[in-house]
C-alpha positions in Angstrom: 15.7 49.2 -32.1 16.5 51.4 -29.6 19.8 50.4 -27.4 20.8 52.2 -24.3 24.1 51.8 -21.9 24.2 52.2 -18.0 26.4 51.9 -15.3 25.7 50.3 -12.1 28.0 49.1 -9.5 25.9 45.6 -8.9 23.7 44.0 -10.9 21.3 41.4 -10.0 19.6 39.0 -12.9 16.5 37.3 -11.8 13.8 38.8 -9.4 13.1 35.7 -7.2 12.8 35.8 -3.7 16.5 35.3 -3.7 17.4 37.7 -6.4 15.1 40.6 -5.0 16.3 40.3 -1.5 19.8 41.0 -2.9 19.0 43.3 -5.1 17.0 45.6 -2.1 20.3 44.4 0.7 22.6 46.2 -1.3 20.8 49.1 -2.6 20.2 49.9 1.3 23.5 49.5 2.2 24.3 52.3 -0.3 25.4 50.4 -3.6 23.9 51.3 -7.1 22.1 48.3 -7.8 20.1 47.2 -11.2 17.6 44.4 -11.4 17.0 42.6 -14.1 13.5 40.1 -13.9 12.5 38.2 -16.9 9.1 38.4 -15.9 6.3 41.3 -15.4 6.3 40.8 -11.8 8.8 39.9 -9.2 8.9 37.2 -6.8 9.6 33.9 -9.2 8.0 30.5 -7.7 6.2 32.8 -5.2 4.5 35.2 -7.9 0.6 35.4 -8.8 1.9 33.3 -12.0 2.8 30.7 -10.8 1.6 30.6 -6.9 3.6 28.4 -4.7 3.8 29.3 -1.1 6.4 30.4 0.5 8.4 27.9 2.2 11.4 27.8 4.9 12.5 26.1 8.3 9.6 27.6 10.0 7.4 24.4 8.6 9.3 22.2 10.7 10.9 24.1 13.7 8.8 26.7 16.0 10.5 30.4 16.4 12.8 29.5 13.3 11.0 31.9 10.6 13.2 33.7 8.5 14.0 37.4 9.4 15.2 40.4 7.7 13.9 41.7 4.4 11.8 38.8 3.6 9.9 39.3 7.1 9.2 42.5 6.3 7.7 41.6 3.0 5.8 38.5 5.1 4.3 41.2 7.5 3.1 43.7 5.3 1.6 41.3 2.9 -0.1 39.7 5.6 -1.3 43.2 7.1 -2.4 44.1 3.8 -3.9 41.5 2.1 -7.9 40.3 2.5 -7.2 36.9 1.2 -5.8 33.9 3.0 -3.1 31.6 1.8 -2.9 28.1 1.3 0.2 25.7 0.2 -0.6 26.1 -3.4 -2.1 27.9 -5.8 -3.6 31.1 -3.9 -1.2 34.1 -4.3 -2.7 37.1 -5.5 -1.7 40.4 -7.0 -1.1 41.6 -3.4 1.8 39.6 -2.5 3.4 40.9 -6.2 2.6 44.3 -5.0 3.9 44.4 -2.1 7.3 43.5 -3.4 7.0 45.9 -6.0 6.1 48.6 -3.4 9.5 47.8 -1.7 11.3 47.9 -5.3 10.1 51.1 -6.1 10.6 52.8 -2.4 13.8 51.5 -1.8 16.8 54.2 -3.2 20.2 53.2 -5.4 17.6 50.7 -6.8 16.7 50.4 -10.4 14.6 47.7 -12.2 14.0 46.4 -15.5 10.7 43.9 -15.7 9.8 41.8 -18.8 13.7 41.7 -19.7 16.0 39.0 -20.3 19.6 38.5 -20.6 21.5 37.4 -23.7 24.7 37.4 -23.7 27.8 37.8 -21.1 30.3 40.2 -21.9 33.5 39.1 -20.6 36.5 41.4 -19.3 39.3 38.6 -19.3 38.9 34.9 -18.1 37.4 35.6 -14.9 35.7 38.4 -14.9 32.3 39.7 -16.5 32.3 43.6 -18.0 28.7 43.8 -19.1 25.5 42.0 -19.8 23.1 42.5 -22.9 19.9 42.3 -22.6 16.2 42.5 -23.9 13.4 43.8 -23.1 10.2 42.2 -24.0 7.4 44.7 -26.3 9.9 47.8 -26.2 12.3 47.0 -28.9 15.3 47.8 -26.8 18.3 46.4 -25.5 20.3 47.6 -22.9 24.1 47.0 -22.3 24.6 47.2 -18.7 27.9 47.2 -17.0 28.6 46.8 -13.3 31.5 45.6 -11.0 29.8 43.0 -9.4 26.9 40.6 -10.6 24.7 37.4 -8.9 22.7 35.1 -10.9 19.7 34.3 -9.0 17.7 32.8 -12.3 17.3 29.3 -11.3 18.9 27.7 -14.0 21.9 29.5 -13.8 22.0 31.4 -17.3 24.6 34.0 -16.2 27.1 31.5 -14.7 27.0 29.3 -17.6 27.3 32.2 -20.7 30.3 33.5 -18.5 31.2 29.7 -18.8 30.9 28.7 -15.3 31.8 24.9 -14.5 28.0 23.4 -13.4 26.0 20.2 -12.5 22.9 19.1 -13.6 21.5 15.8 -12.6 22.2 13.5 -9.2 25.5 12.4 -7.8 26.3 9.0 -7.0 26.5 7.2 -3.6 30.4 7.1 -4.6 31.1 10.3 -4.8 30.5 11.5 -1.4 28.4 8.6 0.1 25.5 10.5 1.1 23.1 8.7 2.1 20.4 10.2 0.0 22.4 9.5 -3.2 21.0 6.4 -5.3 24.1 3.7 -6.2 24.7 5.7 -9.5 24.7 9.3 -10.9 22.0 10.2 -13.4 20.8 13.2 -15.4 17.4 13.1 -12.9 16.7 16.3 -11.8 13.3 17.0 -10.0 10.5 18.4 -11.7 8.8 21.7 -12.5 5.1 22.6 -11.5 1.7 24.1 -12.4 -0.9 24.6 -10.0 -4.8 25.7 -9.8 -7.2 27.6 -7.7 -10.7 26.3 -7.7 -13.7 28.7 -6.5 -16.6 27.8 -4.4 -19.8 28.8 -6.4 -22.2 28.0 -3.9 -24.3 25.5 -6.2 -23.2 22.8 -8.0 -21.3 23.0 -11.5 -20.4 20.9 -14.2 -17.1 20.4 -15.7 -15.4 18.6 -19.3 -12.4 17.9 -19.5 -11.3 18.4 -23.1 -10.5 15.4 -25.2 -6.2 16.2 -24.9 -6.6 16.2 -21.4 -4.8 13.0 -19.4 -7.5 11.0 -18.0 -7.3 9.0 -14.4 -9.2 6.4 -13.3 -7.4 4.7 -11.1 -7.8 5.6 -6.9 -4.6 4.0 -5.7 -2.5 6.8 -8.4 -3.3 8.8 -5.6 -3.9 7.8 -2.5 -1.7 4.7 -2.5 1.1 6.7 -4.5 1.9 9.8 -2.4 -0.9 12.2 -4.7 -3.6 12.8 -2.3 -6.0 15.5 -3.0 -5.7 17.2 0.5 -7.4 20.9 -0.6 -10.6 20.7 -3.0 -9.8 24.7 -3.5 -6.2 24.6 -4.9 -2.8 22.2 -5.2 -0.5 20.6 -5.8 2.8 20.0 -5.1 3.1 16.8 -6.8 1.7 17.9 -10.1 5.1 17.4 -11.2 6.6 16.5 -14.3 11.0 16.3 -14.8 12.1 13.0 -16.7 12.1 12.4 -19.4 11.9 15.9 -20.7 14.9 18.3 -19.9 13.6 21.0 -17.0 15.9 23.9 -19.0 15.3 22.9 -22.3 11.9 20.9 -22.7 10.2 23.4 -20.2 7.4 24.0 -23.0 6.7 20.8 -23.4 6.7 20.1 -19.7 4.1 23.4 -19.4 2.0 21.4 -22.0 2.1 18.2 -20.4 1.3 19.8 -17.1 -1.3 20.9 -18.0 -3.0 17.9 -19.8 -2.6 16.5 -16.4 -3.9 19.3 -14.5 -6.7 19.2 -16.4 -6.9 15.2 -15.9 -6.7 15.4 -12.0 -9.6 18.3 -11.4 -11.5 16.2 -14.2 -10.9 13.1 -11.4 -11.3 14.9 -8.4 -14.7 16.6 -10.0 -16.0 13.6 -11.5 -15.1 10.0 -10.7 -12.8 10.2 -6.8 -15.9 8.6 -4.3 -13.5 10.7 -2.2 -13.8 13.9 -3.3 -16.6 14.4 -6.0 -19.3 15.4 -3.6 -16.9 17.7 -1.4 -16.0 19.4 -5.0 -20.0 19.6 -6.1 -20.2 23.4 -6.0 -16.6 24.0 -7.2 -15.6 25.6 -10.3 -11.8 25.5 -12.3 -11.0 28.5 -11.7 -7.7 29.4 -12.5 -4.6 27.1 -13.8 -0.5 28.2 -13.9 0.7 28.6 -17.1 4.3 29.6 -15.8 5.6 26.0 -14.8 7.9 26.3 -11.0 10.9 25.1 -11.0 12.8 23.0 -8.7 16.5 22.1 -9.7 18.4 22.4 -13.5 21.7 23.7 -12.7 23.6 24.0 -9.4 27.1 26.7 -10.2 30.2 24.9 -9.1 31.5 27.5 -6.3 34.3 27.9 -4.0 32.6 25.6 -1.4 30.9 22.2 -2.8 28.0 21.7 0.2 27.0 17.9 0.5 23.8 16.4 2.3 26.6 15.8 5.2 26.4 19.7 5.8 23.0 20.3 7.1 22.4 16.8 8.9 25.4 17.2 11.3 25.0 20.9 11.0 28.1 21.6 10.3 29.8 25.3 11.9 31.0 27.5 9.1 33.2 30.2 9.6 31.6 32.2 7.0 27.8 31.2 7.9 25.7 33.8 6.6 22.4 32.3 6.3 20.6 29.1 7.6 18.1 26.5 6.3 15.7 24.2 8.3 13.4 22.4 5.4 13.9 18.5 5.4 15.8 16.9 2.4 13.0 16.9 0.1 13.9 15.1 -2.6 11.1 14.2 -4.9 11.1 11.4 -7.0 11.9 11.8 -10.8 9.6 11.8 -13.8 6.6 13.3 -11.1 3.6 12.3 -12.1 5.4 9.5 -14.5 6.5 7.8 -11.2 5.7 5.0 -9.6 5.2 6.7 -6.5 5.1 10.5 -5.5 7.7 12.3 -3.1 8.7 10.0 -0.8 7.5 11.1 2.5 4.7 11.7 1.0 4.2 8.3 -0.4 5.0 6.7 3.3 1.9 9.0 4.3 4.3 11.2 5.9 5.3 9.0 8.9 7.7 10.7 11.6 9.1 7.4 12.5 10.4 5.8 9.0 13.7 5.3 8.3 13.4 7.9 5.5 11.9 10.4 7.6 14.3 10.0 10.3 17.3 10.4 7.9 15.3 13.7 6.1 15.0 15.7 9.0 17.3 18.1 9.8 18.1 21.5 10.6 18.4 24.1 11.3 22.0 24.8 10.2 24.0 27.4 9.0 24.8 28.1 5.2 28.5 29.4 4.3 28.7 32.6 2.0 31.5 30.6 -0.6 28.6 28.5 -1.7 27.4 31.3 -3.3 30.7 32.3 -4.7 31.4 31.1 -8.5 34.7 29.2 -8.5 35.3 30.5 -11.9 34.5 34.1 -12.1 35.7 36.5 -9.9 33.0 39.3 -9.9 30.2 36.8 -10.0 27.8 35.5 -6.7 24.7 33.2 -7.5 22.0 32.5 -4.5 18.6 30.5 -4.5 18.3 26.9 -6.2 21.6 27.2 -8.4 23.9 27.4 -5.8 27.1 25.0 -4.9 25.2 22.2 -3.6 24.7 18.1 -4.6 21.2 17.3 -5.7 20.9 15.7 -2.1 21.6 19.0 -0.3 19.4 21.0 -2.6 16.3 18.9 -1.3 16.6 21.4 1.7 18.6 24.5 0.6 16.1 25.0 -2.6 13.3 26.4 -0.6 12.4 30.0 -1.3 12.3 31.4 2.0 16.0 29.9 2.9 17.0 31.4 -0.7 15.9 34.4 0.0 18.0 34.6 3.3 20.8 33.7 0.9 20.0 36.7 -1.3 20.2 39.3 1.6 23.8 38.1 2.5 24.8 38.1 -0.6 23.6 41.8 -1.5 25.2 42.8 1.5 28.3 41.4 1.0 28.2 43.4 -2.3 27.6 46.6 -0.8 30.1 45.8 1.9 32.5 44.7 -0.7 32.4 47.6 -3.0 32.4 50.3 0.2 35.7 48.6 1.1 37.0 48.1 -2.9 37.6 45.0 -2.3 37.2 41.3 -4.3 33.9 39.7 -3.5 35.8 36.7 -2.7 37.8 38.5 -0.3 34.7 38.9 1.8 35.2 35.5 2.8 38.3 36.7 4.8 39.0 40.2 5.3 34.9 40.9 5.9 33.2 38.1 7.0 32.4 39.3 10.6 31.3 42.9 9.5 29.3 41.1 7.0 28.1 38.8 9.6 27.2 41.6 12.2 25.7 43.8 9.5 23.1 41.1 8.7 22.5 41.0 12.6 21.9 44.3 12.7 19.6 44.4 9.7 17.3 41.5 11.7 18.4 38.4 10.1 19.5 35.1 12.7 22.5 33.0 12.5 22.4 29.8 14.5 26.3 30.8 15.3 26.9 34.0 15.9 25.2 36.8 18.1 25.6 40.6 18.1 29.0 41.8 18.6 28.5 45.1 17.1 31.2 47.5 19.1 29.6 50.5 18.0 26.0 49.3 19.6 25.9 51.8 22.6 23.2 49.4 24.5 25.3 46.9 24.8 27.1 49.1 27.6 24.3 49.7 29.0 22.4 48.7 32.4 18.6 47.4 32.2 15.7 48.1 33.9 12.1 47.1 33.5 8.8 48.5 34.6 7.5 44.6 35.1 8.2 41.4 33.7 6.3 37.9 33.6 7.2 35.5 36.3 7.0 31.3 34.6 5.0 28.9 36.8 4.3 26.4 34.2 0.9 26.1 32.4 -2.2 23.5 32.9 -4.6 22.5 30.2 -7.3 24.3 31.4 -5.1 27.3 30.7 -6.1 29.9 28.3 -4.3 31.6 25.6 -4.4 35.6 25.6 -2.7 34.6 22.2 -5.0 32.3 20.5 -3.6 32.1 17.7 -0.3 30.7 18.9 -2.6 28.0 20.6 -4.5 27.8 17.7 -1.7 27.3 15.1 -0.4 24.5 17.0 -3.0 22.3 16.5 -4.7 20.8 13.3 -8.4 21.8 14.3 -10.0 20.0 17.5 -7.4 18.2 19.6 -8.0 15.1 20.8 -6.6 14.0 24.8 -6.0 10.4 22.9 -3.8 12.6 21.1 -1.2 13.1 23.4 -0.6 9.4 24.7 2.8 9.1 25.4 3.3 6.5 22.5 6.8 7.5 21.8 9.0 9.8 24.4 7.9 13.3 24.7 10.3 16.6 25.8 9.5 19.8 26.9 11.9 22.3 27.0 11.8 24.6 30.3 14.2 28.1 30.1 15.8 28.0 33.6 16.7 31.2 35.4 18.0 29.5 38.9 20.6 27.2 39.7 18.0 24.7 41.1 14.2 23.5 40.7 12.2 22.4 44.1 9.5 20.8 42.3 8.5 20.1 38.8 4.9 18.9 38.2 3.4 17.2 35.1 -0.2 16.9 34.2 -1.0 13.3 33.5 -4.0 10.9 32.9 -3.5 6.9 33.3 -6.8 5.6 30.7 -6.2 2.1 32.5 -7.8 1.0 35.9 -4.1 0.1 36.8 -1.6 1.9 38.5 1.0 2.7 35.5 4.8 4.2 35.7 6.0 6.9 33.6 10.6 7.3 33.6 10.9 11.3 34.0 14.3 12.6 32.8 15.7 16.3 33.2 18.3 16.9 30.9 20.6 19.9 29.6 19.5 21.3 26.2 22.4 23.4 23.8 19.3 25.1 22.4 15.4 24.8 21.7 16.5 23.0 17.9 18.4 20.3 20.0 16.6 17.1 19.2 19.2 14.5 20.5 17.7 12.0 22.1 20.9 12.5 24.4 21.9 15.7 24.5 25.6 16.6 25.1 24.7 18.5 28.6 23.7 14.8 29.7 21.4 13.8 31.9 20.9 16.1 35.0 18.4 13.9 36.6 15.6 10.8 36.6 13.1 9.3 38.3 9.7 7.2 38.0 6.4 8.7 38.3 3.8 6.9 39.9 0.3 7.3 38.0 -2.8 6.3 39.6 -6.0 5.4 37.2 -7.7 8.6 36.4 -7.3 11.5 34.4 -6.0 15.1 34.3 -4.2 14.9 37.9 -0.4 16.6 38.6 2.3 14.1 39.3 4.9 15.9 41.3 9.0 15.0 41.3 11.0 16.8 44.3 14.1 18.0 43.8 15.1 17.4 40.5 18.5 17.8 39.9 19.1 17.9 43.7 22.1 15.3 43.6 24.8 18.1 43.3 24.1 18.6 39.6 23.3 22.4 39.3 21.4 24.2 36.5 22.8 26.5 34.3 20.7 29.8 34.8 20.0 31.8 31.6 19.4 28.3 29.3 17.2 25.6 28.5 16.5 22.3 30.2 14.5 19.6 28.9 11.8 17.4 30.6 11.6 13.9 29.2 8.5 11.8 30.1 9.3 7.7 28.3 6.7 6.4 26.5 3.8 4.5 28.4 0.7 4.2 25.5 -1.4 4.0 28.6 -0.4 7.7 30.0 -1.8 11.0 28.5 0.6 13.9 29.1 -1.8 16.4 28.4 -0.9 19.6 26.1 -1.4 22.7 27.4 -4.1 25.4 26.9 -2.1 27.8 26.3 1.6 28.7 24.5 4.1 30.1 27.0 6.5 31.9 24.5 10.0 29.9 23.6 8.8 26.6 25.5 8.4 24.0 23.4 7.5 20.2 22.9 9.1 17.6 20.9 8.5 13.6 20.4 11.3 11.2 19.4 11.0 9.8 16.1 14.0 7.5 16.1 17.9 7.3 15.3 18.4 9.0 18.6 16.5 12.4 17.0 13.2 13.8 18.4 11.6 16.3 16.1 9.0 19.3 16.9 5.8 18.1 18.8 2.2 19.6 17.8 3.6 22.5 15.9 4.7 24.1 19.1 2.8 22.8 21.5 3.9 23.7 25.1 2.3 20.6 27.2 1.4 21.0 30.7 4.0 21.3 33.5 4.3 23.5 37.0 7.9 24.8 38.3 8.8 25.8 41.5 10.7 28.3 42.3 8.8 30.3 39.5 11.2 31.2 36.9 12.2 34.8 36.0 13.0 33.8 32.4 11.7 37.1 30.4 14.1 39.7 32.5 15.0 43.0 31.0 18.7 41.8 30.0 17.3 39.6 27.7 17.3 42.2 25.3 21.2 42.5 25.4 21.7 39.0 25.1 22.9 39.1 20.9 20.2 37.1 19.9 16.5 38.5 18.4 14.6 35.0 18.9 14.1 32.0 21.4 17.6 29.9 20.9 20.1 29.0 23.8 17.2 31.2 25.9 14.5 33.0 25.9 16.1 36.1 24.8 13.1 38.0 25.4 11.7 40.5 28.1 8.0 40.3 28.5 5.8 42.4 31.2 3.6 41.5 33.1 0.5 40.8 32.1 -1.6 41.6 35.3 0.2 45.8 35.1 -1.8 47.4 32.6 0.2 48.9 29.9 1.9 51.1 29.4 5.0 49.4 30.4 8.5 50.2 29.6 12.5 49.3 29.2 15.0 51.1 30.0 18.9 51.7 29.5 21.1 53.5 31.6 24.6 54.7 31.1 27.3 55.5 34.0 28.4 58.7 31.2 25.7 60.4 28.8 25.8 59.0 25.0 24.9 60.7 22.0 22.2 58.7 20.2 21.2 59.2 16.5 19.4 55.8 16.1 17.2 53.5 17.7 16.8 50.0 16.5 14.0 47.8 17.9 12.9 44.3 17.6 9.7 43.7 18.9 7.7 39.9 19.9 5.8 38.2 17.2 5.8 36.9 13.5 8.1 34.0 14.7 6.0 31.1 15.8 4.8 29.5 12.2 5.6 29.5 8.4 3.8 32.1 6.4 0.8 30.4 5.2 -0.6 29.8 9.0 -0.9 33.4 8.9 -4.6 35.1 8.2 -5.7 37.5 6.1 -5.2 41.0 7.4 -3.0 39.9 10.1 -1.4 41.7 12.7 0.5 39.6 15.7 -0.8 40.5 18.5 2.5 40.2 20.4 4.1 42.9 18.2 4.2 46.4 20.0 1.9 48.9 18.4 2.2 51.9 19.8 5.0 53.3 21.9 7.9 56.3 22.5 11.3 56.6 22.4 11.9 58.9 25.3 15.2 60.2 26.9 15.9 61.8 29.9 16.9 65.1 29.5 17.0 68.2 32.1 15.5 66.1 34.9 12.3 64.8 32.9 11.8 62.1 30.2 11.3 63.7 27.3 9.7 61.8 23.6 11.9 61.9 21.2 9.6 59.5 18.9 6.7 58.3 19.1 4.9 55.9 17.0 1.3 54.6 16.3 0.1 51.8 14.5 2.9 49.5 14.1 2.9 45.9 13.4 6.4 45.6 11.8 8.9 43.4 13.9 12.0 45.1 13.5 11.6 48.9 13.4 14.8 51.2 13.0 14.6 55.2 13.8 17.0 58.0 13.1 16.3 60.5 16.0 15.1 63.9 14.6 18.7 65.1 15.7 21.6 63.5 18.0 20.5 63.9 21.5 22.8 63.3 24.5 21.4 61.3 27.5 22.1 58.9 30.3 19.1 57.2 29.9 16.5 56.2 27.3 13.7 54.3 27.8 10.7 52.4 25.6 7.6 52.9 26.8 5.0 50.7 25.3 1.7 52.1 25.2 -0.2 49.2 23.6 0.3 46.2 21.6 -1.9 44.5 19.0 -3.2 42.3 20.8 -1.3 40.5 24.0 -1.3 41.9 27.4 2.2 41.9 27.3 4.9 44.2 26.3 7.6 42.4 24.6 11.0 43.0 23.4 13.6 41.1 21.9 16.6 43.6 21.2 17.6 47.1 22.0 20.2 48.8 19.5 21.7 52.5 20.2 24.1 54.2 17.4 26.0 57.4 17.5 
């Protein structure tokens, strides 16, 4: 056996999303960092073992994506890889590549796959010296020492040998009346996965099930239960299996039991669903997860217990960090031993039920001392084991929110040991360099902009070569993004579609204190004149579903809408009562619901307007997948200025935040910052348009948004001329960050786009300048 010591400063254990994204945070930001991955590849649930998709707050919010380390790995997977992706089931080798490409180009960073932690070495009480560890088919251990550790496993291995207070199971309605909560606390935990990925031979195959297999017979297991085949190539979500076996310590016999019923289900699907068997004719098993996915085992007790309370009312944390936007997904225990599926999905996932009006929430912020162990000093966890109830897990459990969670928590590391300071001090002697340093690095925090003292642009003055003037959009519009358009729908769109069977809002960014006409397109189906209540309203943000928004009503009236289709219903003067608009934010046009009135979507996706319907409990939720739907706006609104790039924020939000050219001036088209005194400038920090709009799997293979910039030059202006002091081809990253050759000293610099991938546009969302 051979047995080898090293020294690190932070040391990660588990190389999840979560657990990677640390690992690579702090390594950048100059820490010595070792990670530790029991498996031969990173990426956990998201890995080419096991294959489940990539989820976050983007699958229910438009523009709410998560940014920052795990965008850039989004991006270049997406650039790089030929095949697509679906929910389940079809990660490849490229997606495990990619990460390991970052690993391995990414200094301060070392890695050990295929090894596994045994024991905890502990210093005193509170705080961990070393770890021991394993690695698989090399007859070594290692004894690694570091100041500073985080246990991103999943089920919380670290936290509990260092002998870390934990919960596993479900909390009571008592305890902190959540309204998820059953009436008593249990040991249910939700249940681990397989998946499989079947392959479409082009004639028709056969297929056995072996005798152990689990066989089905009966139609209304699935499609009255919540277990709908809804891909023939690869799924599901809800082959699940938790209770009665233990998720940590049956997960063998859960793998085997899985897969019986994997088995069971393609055997069904193949052979006996009327549904289904002729659509799966010519398709052959082709691959099956032997690696289950977990969802939940143990959640570390930390110095901040978040309840289901948290994300609903969005709660404001001092120490946010991170944010989350998935619904409370909690699915029901024992799986496929239930009675009925996940529950949403069991209601046929209805936006108007009671459930699904108490599920959706988000986005909120997440506070860094849920990630802080309560008992150990030197010890962080992020991703599914974090301080949460089993209702707040539901939506803090996702991988793309824990990976967020992981990039705050490796920066906080780095930031902690540059300082030599406690981890837990962080939460109050560093929490807004922490804060502004994630900022900086690309992430969003629904609560806190860019501050940064030392960013020289934000003393700067703007200028634009062009920028886009807003007029509204018809549906005879037509995208010069089509895949925005595209995304937003579920193949052809119907009109009947877009009845107004339940009030419909559009939000509208606002750059003058008042509108002299807004115009809606409208069809009445009837041969009767019909009414339609019009309501303008003040919106915090574009997330701000409340029926009633704080702002309050700015304005109403009543349409008049004669029989016919596809004509423009005009209202004068909204607003005009003495109530004026609040340039530089949102405002929201509410049409009531009138099942006889189309409001008709539009054919085209103007960038940070979207549509939402109401779905109840005073809430509305996201319309179409970011559908914009048809309006006109006079005066035109100049909503994509050139000081949108200063604003603090790198996405759509409380504006547009966004400067866009326009499309009619060829490119290239630039932006500009000037300076009353020259500035020395080492580095340029960019966020361009793009990669925002939709969760990861909408995204095609070998995709490049064609929004993002892809060619352009840095250029200052120096002895009377602009000179290039970079210049770049090929891009299709969204945030881009350049050290200059050397400092240069200069009044002015400016961006000058030379082409895009795609859009007509130039867009920009932030401008950084450092000494």
């Amino acid at each position: 056996m051979i047995r080898k010591t090293e020294l690190y400063e932070f040391a990660v254990i588990g190389g999840g999303m979560a657990g990677f994204c640390a690992a690579i945070a702090a390594a950048r930001h100059g820490a010595r960092t070792c990670l530790i991955q029991d498996r031969p590849v990173f990426g956990g649930n998201s890995s080419s073992e096991i294959r489940v998709t990539l989820h976050g707050a983007a699958a229910f919010h438009t523009y709410a994506k998560e940014t920052g380390i795990i965008s850039e790995l989004f991006i270049e997977e997406r650039a790089r890889n030929h095949e697509e992706i679906t929910e389940n089931g079809w990660t490849n080798s490229v997606w495990d590549m990619t990460m390991y490409d970052m690993a391995q180009s990414t200094p301060n960073l070392s890695f050990y796959l295929n090894t596994s932690v045994y024991e905890v070495v502990m210093k005193d009480d509170t705080t961990i010296q070393a770890l021991m560890a394993r690695v698989a088919g090399a007859e070594t251990e290692i004894e690694i020492t570091a100041k500073l550790f985080i246990d991103c496993t999943g089920d919380g291995v670290i936290a509990d040998l260092a002998g870390c207070e934990w919960r596993m199971g479900t909390e009571g309605r008592e305890e902190f009346n959540e309204p998820h909560a059953p009436e008593r606390a249990s040991g249910d935990t939700m249940g681990n996965s397989i998946h499989f990925k079947a392959k479409d031979m082009g004639r028709p195959v056969p297929f056995a099930a072996p005798d152990w297999a689990t066989r089905y017979e009966d139609a209304a297991y699935f499609y009255d239960q919540g277990r709908a085949p809804y891909d023939i190539r690869s799924g599901y979500w809800w082959i699940e299996i938790g209770v009665p076996w233990h998720t940590i310590a049956d997960a063998e016999d859960i793998r085997h039991e899985l897969t019986k019923h994997t088995l069971g289900i393609w055997d069904w699907i193949k052979n006996r669903d009327p549904r289904t068997k002729e659509l799966a004719a010519n398709y052959a098993l082709d691959w099956i997860g032997q690696v289950p996915g977990k969802r939940e085992s143990r959640r570390i007790m930390g110095e901040y217990f978040m309840t289901e309370h948290d994300p609903v009312n969005r709660t404001v944390f001092d120490d946010e960090i991170a944010y989350g936007g998935w619904f409370l997904d909690l699915h029901t225990p024992g799986g496929l031993l239930a009675a009925t599926s996940e529950h949403a999905s069991s209601e046929g996932y209805s936006e108007t039920t009671e459930y699904a009006v108490k599920s959706y929430c988000g986005p909120y912020g997440i506070p860094f001392r849920i990630m802080l162990a309560r008992d150990v000093d030197n010890l962080m966890m992020a991703g599914r084991n974090v301080s949460v109830t089993h209702a707040a897990l539901g939506t803090v459990r996702v991988m793309a929110t824990g990976a967020l969670m992981g990039q705050a928590a490796g920066t906080a590391a780095a930031i902690a040991l540059r300082k030599g300071i406690g981890i837990k001090e962080v939460t109050t002697g560093a929490m807004q360099e922490l804060q502004q340093t994630l900022l900086r690095d690309g992430c969003f925090l629904p609560n806190a902009e860019n501050r940064d003292a030392d960013d020289l642009a934000r003393q700067a003055e703007v200028s634009v070569s062009s920028e886009i003037s807003v007029y509204g959009t018809g549906p005879e519009s037509r995208d010069y993004l089509p895949k925005l358009r595209e995304w937003s729908e579920s193949g052809e769109r119907s009109e009947q579609e877009d009845l107004l069977v339940r009030r419909r809002g559009q939000w509208i960014a606002v750059s003058s204190p008042q509108i002299d006409s807004l115009a809606v397109c409208l069809s009445n189906i009837t041969d009767q004149p019909q009414e339609v209540e019009a309501l303008l309203l003040q919106a915090d943000h574009i997330w701000d579903y409340r029926s009633e928004p704080e702002g309050g009503r700015l304005d109403s009236c009543t349409l008049a809408v004669p029989p016919g289709g596809r004509r423009w219903i005009e209202w004068i003067r909204p607003a005009g009562g003495g109530k004026r608009l609040k340039p530089g934010s949102y405002v929201r046009l509410d049409l009531a619901a009138n099942p006889h009135v189309i409001w008709h979507a539009a054919g085209t996706i103007i960038p940070g307007h979207i549509s939402a319907s109401e779905m109840g409990g005073g809430k509305m939720r996201r319309y179409g997948k970011g559908l914009t739907m048809s309006y006109r706006i006079a005066p035109p609104q100049q909503a994509f200025g050139g000081a949108n790039i200063l604003s603090g924020v790198n996405r759509p939000y409380r504006y547009t935040n966004l400067w866009r050219s326009d499309p009619a001036q060829p490119l290239p088209q630039w932006i500009q910052l000037s300076w009353e005194t020259e500035q020395k400038i080492s580095t340029v920090e960019i966020t361009f348009a793009g990669h925002l709009f939709r969760e990861y799997h909408a995204y095609g293979p070998f995709y490049r948004d064609p929004q993002c910039v892809k060619d352009y030059r840095i250029q200052s202006w120096t002895g009377g001329e602009w000179r290039d002091v970079i210049h770049a081809a090929d891009n299709y990253q969204r945030h881009v960050r350049h050290t200059l050759p050397g400092p240069i000293r200069t009044g002015k610099l400016r961006i000058m786009i030379e082409a895009t991938n795609g859009d007509p546009s130039a867009a920009v969302y932030e401008v950084r300048c450092y000494e």
